[in-house]
NUMAR-609242 format. One record per residue (C-alpha): residue in one letter; chain; y, x, z. Coordinates in Angstrom, 1 decimal. Last residue first. Example, Ala and Ser with C-alpha at 12.3 -4.5 7.8 and 13.67 -1.06 7.14 Angstrom:
[site "S", "A", [-1.1, 13.7, 7.1]]
[site "A", "A", [-4.5, 12.3, 7.8]]
END
This chain:
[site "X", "A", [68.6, 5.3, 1.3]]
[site "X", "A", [67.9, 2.3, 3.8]]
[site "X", "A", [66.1, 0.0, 1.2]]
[site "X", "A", [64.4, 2.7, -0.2]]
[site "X", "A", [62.9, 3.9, 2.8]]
[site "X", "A", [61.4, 0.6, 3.6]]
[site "X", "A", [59.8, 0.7, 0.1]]
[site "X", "A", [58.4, 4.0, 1.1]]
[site "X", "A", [57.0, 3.0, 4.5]]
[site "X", "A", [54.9, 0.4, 3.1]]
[site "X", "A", [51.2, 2.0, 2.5]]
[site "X", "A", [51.6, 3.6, 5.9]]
[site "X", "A", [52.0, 0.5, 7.5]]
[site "X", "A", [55.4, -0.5, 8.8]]
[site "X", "A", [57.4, -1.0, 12.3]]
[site "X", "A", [61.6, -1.5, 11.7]]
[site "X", "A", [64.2, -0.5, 14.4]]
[site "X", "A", [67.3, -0.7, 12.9]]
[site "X", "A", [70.4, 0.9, 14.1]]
[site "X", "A", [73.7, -0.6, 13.2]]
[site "X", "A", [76.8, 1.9, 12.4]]
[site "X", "A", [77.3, -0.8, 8.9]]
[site "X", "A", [76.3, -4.3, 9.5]]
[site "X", "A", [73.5, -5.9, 9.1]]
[site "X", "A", [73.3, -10.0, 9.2]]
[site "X", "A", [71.0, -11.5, 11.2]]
[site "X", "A", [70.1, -15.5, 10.0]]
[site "X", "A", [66.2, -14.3, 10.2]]
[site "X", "A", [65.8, -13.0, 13.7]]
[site "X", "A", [67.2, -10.2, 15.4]]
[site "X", "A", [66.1, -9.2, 18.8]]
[site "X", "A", [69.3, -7.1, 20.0]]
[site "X", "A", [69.7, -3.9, 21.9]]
[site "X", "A", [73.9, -3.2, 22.5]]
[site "X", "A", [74.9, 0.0, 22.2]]
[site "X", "A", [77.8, -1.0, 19.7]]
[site "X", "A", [74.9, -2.5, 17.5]]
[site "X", "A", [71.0, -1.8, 18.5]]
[site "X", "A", [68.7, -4.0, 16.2]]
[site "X", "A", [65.4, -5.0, 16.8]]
[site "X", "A", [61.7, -5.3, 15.3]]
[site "X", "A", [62.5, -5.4, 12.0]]
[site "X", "A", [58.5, -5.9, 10.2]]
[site "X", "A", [56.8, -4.1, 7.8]]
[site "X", "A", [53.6, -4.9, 6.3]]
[site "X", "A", [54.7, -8.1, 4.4]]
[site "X", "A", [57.4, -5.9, 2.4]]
[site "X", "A", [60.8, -6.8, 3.2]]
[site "X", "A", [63.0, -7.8, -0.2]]
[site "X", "A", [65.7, -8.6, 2.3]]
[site "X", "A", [67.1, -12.3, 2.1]]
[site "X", "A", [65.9, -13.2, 5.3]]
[site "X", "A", [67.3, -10.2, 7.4]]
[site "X", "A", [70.6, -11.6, 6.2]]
[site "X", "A", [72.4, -8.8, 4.2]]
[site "X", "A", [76.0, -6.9, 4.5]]
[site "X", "A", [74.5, -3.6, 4.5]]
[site "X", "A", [70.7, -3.7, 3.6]]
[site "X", "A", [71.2, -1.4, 0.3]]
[site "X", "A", [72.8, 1.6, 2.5]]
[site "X", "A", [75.5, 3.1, 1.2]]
[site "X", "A", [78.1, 2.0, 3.8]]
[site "X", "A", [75.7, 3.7, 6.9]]
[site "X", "A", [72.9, 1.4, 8.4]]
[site "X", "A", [71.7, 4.6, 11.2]]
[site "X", "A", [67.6, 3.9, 10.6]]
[site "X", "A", [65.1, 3.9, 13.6]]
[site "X", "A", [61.4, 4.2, 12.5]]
[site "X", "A", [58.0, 3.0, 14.2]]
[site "X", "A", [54.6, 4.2, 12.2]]
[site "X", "A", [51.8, 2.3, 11.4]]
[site "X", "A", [48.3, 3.3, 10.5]]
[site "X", "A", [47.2, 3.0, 14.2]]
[site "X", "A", [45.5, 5.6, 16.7]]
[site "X", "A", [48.8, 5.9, 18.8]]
[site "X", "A", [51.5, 4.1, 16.8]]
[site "X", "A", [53.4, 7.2, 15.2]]
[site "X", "A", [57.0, 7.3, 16.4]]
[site "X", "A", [60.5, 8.4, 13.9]]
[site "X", "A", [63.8, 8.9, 15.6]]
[site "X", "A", [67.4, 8.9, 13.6]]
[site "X", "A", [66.5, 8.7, 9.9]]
[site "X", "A", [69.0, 7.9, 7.5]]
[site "X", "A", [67.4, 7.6, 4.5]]
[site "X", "A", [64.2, 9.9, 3.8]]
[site "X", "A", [61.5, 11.4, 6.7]]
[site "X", "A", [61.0, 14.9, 7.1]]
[site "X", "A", [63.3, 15.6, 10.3]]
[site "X", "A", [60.9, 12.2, 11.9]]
[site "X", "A", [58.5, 14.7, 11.7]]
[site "X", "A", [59.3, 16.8, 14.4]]
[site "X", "A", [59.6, 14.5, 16.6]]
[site "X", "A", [56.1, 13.0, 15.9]]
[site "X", "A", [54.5, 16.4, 15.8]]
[site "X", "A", [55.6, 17.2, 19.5]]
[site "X", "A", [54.3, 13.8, 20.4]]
[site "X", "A", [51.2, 15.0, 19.1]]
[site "X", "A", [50.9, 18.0, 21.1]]
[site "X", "A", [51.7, 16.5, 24.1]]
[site "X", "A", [48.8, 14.2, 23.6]]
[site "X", "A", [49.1, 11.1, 26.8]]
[site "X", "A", [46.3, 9.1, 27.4]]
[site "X", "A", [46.9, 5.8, 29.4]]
[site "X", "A", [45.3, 3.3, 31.6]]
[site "X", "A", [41.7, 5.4, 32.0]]
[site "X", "A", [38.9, 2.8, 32.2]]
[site "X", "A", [36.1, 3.6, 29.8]]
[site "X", "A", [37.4, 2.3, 26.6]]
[site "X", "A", [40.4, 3.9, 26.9]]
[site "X", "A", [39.1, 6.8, 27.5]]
[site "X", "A", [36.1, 7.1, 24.8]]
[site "X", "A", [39.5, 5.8, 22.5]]
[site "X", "A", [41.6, 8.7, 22.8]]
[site "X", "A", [39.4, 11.4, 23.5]]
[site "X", "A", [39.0, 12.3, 20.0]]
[site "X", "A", [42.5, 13.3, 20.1]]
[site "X", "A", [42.2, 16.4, 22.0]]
[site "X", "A", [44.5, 17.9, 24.0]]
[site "X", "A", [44.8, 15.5, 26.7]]
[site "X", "A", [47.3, 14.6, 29.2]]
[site "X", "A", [45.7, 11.6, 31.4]]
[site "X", "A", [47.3, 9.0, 33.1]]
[site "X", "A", [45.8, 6.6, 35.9]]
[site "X", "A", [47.9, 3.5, 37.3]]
[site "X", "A", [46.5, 0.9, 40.1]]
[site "X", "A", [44.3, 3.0, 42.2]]
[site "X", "A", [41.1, 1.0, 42.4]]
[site "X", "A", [38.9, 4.5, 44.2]]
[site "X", "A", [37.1, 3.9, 40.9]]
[site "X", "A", [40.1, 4.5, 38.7]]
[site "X", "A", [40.8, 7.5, 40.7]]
[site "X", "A", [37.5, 8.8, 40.0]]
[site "X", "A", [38.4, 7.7, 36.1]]
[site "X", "A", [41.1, 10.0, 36.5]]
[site "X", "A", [39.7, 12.6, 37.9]]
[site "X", "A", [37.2, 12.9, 34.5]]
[site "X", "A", [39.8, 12.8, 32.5]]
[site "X", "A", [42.2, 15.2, 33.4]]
[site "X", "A", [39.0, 17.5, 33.9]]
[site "X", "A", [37.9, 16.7, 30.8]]
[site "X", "A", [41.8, 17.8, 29.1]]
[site "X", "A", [41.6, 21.1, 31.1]]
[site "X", "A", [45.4, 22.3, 31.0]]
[site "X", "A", [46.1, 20.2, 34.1]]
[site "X", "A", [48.8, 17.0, 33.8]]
[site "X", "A", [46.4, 14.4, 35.3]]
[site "X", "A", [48.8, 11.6, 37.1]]
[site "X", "A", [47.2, 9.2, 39.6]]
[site "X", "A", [49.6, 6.2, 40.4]]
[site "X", "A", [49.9, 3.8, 43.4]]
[site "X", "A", [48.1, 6.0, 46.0]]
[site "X", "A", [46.6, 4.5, 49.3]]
[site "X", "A", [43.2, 5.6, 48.0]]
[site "X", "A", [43.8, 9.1, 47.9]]
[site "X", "A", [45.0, 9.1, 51.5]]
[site "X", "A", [44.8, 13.7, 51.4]]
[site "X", "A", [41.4, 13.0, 53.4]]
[site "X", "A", [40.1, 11.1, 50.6]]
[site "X", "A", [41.8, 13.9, 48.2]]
[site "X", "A", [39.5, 16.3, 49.7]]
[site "X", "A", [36.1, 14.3, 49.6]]
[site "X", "A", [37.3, 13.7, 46.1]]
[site "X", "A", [37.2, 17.3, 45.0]]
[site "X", "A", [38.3, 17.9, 41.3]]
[site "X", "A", [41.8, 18.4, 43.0]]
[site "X", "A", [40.3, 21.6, 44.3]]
[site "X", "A", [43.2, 22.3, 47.2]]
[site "X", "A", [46.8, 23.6, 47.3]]
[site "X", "A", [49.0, 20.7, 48.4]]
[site "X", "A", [52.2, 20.5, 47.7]]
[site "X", "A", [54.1, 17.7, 49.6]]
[site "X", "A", [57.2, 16.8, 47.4]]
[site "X", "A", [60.8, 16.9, 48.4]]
[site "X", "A", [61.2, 20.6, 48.9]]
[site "X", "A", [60.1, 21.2, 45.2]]
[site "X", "A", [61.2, 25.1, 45.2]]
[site "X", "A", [59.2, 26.7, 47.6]]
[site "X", "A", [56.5, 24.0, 47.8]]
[site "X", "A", [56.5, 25.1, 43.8]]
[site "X", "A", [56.0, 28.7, 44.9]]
[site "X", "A", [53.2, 28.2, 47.3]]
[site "X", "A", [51.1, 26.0, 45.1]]
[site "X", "A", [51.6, 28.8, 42.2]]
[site "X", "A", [50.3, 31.6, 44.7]]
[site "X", "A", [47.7, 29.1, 46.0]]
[site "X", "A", [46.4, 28.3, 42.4]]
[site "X", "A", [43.9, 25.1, 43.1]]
[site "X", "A", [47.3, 22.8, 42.9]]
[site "X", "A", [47.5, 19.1, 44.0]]
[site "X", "A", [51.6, 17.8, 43.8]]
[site "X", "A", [52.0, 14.7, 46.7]]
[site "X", "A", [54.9, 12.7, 45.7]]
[site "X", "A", [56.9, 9.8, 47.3]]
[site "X", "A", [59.5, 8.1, 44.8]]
[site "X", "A", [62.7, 8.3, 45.2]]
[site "X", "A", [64.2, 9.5, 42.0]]
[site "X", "A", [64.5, 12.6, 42.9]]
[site "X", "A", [60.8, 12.4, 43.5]]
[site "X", "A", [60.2, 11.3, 40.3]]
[site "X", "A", [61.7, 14.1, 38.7]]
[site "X", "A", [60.3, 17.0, 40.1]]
[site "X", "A", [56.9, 16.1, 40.3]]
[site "X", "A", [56.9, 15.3, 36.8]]
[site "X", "A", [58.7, 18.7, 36.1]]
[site "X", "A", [56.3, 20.4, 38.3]]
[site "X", "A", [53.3, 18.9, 36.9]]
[site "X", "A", [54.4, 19.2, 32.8]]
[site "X", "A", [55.6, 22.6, 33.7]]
[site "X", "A", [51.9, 23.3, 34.9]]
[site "X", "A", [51.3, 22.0, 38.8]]
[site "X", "A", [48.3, 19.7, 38.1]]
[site "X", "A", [47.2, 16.9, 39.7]]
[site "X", "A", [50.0, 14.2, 40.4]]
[site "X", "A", [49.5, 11.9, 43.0]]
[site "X", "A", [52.2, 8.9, 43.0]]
[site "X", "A", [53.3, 6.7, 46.1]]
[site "X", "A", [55.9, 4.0, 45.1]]
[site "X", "A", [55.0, 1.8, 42.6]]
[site "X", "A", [56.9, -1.2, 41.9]]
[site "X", "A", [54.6, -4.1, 41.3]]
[site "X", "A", [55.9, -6.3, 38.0]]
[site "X", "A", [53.1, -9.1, 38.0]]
[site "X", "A", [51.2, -9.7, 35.2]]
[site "X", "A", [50.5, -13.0, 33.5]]
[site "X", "A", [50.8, -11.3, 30.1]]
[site "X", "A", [54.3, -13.5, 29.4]]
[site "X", "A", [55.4, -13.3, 32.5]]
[site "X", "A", [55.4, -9.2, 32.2]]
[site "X", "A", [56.8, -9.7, 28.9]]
[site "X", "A", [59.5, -11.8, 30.2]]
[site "X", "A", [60.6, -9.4, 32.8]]
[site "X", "A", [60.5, -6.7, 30.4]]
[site "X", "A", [63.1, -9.1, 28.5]]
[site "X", "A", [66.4, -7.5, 30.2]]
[site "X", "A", [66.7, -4.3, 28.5]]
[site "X", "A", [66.2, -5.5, 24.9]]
[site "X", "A", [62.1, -5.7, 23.8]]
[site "X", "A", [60.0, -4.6, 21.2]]
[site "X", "A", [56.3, -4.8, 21.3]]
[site "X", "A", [53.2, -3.0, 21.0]]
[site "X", "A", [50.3, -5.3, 21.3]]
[site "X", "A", [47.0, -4.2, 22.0]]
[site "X", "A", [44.0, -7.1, 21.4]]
[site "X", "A", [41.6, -7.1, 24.5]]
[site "X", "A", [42.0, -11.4, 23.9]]
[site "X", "A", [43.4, -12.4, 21.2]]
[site "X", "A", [47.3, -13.6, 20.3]]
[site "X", "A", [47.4, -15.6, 16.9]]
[site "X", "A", [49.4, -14.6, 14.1]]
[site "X", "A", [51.6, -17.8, 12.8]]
[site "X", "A", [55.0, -16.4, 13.4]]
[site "X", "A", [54.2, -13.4, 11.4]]
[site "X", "A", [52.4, -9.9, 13.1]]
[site "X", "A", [51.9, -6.7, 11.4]]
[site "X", "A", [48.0, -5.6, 11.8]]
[site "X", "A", [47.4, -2.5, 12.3]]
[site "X", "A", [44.5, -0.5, 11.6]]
[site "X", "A", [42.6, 1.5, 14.5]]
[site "X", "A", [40.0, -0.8, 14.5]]
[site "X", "A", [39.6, -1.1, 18.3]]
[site "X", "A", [39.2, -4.5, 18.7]]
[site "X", "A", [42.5, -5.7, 17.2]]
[site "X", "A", [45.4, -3.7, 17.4]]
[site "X", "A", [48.8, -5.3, 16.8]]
[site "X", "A", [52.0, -4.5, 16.2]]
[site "X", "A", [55.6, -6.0, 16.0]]
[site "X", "A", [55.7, -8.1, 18.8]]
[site "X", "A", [59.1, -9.0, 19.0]]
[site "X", "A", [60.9, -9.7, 22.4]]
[site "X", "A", [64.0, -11.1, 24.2]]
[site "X", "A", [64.4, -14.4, 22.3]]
[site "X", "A", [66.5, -17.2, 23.6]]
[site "X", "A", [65.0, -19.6, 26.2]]
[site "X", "A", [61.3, -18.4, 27.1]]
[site "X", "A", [58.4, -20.2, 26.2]]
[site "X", "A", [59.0, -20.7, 22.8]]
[site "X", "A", [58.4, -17.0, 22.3]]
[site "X", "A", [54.5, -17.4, 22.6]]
[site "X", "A", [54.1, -20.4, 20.3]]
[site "X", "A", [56.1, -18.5, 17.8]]
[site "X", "A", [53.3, -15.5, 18.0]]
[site "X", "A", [50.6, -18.4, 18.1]]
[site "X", "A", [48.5, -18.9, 20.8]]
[site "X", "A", [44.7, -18.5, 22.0]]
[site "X", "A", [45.8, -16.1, 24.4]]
[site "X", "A", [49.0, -16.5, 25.7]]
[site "X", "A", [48.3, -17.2, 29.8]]
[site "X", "A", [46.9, -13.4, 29.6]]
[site "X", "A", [43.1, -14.2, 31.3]]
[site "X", "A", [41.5, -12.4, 28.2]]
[site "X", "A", [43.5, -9.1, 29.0]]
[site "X", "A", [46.0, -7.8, 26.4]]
[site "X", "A", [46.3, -4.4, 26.0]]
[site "X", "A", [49.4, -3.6, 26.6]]
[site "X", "A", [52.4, -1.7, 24.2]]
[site "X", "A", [56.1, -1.1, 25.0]]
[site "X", "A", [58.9, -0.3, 22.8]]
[site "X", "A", [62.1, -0.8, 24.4]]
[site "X", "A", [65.8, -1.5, 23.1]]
[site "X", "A", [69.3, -0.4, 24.4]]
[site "X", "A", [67.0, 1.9, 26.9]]
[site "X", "A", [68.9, 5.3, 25.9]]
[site "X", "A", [69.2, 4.9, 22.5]]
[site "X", "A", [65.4, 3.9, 22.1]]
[site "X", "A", [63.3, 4.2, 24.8]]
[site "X", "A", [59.5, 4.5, 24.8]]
[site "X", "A", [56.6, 3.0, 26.6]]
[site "X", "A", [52.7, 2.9, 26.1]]
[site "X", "A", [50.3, 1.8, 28.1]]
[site "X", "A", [52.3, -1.3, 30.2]]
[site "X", "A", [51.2, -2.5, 33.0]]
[site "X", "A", [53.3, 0.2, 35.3]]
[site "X", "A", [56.8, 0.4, 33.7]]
[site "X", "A", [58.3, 2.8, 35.9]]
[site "X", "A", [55.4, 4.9, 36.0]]
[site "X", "A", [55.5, 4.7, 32.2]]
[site "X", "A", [58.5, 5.8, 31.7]]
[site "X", "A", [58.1, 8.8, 34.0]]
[site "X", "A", [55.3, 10.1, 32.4]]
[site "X", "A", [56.6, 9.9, 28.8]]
[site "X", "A", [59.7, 12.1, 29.6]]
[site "X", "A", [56.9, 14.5, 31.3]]
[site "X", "A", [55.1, 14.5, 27.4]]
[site "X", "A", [58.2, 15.3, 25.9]]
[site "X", "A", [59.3, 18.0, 28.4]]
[site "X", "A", [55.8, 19.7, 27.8]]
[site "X", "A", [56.0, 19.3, 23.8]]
[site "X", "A", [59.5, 21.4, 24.0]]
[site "X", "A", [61.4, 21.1, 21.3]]
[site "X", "A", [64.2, 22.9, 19.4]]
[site "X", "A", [66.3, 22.0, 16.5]]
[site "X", "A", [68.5, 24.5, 14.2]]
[site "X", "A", [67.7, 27.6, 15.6]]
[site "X", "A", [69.6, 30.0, 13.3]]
[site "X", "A", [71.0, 32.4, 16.0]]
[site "X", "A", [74.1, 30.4, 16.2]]
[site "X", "A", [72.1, 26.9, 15.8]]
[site "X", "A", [70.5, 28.1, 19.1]]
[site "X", "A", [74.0, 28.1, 21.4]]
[site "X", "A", [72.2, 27.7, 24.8]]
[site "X", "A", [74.0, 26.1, 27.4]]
[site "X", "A", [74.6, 22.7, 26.3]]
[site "X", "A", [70.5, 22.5, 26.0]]
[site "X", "A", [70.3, 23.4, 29.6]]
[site "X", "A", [67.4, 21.0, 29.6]]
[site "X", "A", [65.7, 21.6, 26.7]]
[site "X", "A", [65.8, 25.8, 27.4]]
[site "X", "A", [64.3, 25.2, 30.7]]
[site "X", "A", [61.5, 22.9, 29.5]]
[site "X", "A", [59.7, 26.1, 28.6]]
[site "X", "A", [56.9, 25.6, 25.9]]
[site "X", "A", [59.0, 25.8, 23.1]]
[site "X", "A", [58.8, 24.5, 19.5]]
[site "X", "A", [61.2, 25.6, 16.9]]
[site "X", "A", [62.3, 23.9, 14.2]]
[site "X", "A", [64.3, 25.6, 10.8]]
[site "X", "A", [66.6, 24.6, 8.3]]
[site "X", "A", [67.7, 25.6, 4.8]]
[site "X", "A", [65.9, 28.4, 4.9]]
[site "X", "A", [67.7, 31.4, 3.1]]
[site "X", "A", [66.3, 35.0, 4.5]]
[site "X", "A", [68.6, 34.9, 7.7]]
[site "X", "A", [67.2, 31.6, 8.4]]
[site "X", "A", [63.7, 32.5, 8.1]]
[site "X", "A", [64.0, 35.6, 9.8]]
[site "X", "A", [65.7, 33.1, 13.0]]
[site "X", "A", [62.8, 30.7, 12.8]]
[site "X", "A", [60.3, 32.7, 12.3]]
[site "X", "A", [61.4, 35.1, 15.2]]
[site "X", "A", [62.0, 32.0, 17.7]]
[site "X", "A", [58.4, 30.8, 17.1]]
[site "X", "A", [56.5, 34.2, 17.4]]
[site "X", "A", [58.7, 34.7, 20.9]]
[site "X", "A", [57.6, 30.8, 21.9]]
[site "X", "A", [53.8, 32.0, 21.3]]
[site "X", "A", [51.1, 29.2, 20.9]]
[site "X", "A", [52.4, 28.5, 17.0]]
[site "X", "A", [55.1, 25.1, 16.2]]
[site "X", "A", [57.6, 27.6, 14.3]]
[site "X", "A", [58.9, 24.8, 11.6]]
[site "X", "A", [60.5, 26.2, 8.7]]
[site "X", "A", [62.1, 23.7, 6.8]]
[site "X", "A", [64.1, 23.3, 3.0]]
[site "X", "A", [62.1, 26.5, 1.8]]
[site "X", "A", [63.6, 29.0, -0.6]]
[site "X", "A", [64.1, 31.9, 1.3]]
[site "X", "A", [60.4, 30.8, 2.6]]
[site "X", "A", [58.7, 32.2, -0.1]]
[site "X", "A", [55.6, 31.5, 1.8]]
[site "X", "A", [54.7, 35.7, 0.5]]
[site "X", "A", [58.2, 36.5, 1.9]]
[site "X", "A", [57.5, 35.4, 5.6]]
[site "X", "A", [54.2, 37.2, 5.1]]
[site "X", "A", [56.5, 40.4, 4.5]]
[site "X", "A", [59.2, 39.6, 7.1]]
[site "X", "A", [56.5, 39.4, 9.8]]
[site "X", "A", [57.0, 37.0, 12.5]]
[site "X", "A", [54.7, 34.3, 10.8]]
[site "X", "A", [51.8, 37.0, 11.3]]
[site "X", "A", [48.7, 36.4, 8.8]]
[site "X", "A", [46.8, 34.7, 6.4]]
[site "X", "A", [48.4, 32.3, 4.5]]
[site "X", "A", [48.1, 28.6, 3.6]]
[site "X", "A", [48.8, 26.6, 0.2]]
[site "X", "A", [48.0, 22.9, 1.2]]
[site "X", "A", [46.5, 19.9, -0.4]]
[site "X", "A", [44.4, 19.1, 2.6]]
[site "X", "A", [40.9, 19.5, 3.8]]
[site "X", "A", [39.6, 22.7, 2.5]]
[site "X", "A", [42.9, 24.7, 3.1]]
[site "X", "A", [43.5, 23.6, 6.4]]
[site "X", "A", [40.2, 23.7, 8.0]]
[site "X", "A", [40.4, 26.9, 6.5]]
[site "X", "A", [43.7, 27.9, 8.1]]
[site "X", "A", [42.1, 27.1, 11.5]]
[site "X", "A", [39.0, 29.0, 10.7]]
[site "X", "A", [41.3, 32.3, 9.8]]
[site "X", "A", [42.9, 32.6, 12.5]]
[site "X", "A", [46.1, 34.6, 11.5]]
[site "X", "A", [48.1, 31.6, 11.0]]
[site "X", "A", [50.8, 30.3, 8.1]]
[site "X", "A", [51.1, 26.5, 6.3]]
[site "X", "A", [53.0, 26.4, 3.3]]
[site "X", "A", [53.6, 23.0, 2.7]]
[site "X", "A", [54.9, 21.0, -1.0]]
[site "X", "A", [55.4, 17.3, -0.3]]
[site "X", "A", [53.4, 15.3, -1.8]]
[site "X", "A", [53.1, 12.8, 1.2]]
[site "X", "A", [50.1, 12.3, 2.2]]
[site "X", "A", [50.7, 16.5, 2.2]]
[site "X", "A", [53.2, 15.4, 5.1]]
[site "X", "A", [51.3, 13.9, 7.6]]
[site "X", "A", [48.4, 16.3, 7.0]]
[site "X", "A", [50.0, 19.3, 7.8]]
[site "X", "A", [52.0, 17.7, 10.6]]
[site "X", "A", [48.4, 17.1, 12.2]]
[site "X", "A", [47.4, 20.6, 11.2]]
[site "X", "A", [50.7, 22.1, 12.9]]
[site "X", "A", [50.2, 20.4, 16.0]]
[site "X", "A", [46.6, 20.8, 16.2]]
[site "X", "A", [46.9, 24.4, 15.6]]
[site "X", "A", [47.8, 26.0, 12.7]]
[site "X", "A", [50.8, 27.5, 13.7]]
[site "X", "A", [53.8, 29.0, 11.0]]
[site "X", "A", [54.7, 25.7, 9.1]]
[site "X", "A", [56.9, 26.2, 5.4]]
[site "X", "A", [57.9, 23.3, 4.0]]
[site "X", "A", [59.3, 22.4, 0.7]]
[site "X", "A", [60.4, 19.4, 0.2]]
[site "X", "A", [60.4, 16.5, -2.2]]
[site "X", "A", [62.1, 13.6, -2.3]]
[site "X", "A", [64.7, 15.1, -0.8]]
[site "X", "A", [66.9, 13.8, 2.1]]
[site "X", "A", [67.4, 16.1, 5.0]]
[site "X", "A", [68.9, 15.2, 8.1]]
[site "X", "A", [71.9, 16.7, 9.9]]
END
């Protein structure tokens, strides 16, 4: 079920970064948000910055629940530190009239037996868990090891994936179209790019030339990763031996799932009570319980014969920082969970392969629940003004029956793929949509609206 107004009222009890950020998304927007914390300097950065009413107080509470009013709110979204504070809101705000409610968990546990628990019946209409999120991420990118970014769409029908581009890649200098003539039938779109950390996208044509230390996000079907990987002069090295540092849920479920998949996994933990009870229940992974801050005791753990280094700790500098000293110890893939945001682009710019916010991939999900027409996923281009949207083509929708080249398309949007019957598909030009097609289009900001309308 997605909802469809124009204009909505939200109610968001946390105003921490995940509830600012969404705070912000949607007050661009006009929409009317409630947002509800008992700090006091988080609300104020709330109320002096956006166009927001905010409350003081407990979002558990059935009085402050009444003061946002939210009996007559179209979403209440529990995104606070406490998972007890978010399944109250939730559940009071159903019972007092919400239309429909979120509710963000730390435990991955309730994510993965999601067959198990009945939440709608206790007026929990969507639940997510920013740490299962963020270990999804993990593993797609291990598996995809040049690229920075990497997300599946219907179950790997289509791929985005985003690399910065080095200034040996065999395509710089060449035209988008120049680039696909390559390769026999087309496999990829580039739909965005990042030029010399500006943070503002560009939309590429046919005509846009490749640079060097540009970053590309791209759309590829399930057999063009090989191309892309041609295509940047990279070679596709399967990695095999990964480090992760860290044994939080993020850690253990990382830890957990790679080595089922056959990968080799040593898990660092200082805690030795925690270090003993995931060797109890990780059999396949070697737990070590050491300072993982230490390099002298990684050297002797074979550091340097790892393929990947994986930072999952609570300490964003310390994620950092022992990434870059695996970076200078030439393992080949280093990621980073981070808090903050502002470490996006000192990172980057100082050698770590890939950042990964938990928190913000927690407001992306959410967000794409806000959005108009039919909506199935929604993904904010790290540090870019662009945003990558999946639409269901049902029989209302204005682009049924269409060539791609006859849409009124604004020039900063561009469809990156289509997925019909399951099947990912680059579409060019001569495509016609179909109803039950899903559409993967990448806009600007100042675009997104027009798309909407031609998918209402």
């Amino acid at each position: 079920m997605l909802i469809n107004l124009s204009i909505m009222k939200i109610v968001i009890a946390g105003a921490g970064e995940v509830g600012l950020h969404l705070s912000k998304l949607l007050s661009y927007e006009s929409h009317d948000i409630t947002l509800i914390d008992n700090n006091e300097i988080n609300l104020k950065n709330g109320e002096n910055y956006l166009d927001i009413k905010v409350i003081n107080g407990d979002s558990s509470s059935p009085s402050v629940l009444n003061s946002a009013d939210v009996s007559n709110a179209d979403l209440v979204i529990g995104v606070t530190a406490s998972e007890s504070i978010n399944f109250f809101t939730c559940i009071l705000s159903k019972k007092f009239g919400a239309k429909r409610t979120i509710a963000r968990l730390r435990n991955t546990e309730f994510i993965e037996n999601g067959n198990t628990f009945d939440f709608s019946s206790i007026g929990i209409d969507e639940v997510i868990s920013p740490e299962n999120l963020a270990a999804n991420e993990v593993k797609l990118l291990v598996n995809d090891s040049v690229f920075t970014n990497s997300h599946d769409f219907e179950n790997g029908a289509l791929k985005m994936m985003a690399a910065r581009i080095h200034n040996n890649a065999p395509f710089i200098g060449k035209t988008v179209m120049e680039a696909a003539s390559v390769f026999p039938g087309i496999k990829f779109m580039p739909i965005a790019i990042e030029r010399s950390a500006s943070h503002s996208a560009i939309i590429p044509r046919g005509d846009t030339f490749f640079k060097g230390d540009d970053h590309v996000y791209f759309i590829t079907c399930h057999d063009g990763v090989d191309e892309l990987y041609e295509l940047m002069g990279a070679k596709r090295n399967k990695l095999e031996k990964i480090m992760v540092l860290g044994g939080g849920r993020v850690g253990f479920k990382v830890a957990k799932e790679l080595s089922q998949e056959g990968y080799s996994v040593k898990l660092i933990e200082i805690n030795s009570e925690k270090a003993e009870n995931i060797a109890n229940k990780l059999t396949n992974v070697l737990v070590l319980n050491i300072d993982g801050t230490r390099v002298d005791l990684l050297s002797e753990e074979s550091l340097e014969e790892m393929d990947a280094f994986i930072a999952t700790t609570g300490d964003s500098q310390k994620n950092i920082m022992s990434c870059l000293m695996a970076k200078s110890k030439n393992i080949e893939r280093t990621i980073a969970i981070v808090d903050n945001t502002d470490y996006f682009e000192l990172s980057e710019s100082i050698g770590v392969d890939t950042l990964i916010n938990k928190k913000l991939l927690a407001a992306n999900q959410i967000f794409r629940f806000i959005r108009k027409g039919n909506i199935l996923e929604f993904n904010k281009l790290n540090n870019m003004n662009a945003e990558v949207l999946e639409f269901l083509i049902n029989k209302e929708s204005k682009v049924k029956g269409k060539k791609i080249k006859d849409l009124d398309f604004p020039r900063s949007a561009i469809i990156g793929g289509v997925i019909r019957d399951g099947i990912g598909k680059i579409a060019l030009g001569d495509f016609v949509i179909k109803k039950g097609d899903r559409i993967l289009v990448c806009s600007l900001y100042n675009s997104i609206k027009k798309v909407e309308k031609l998918f209402l």
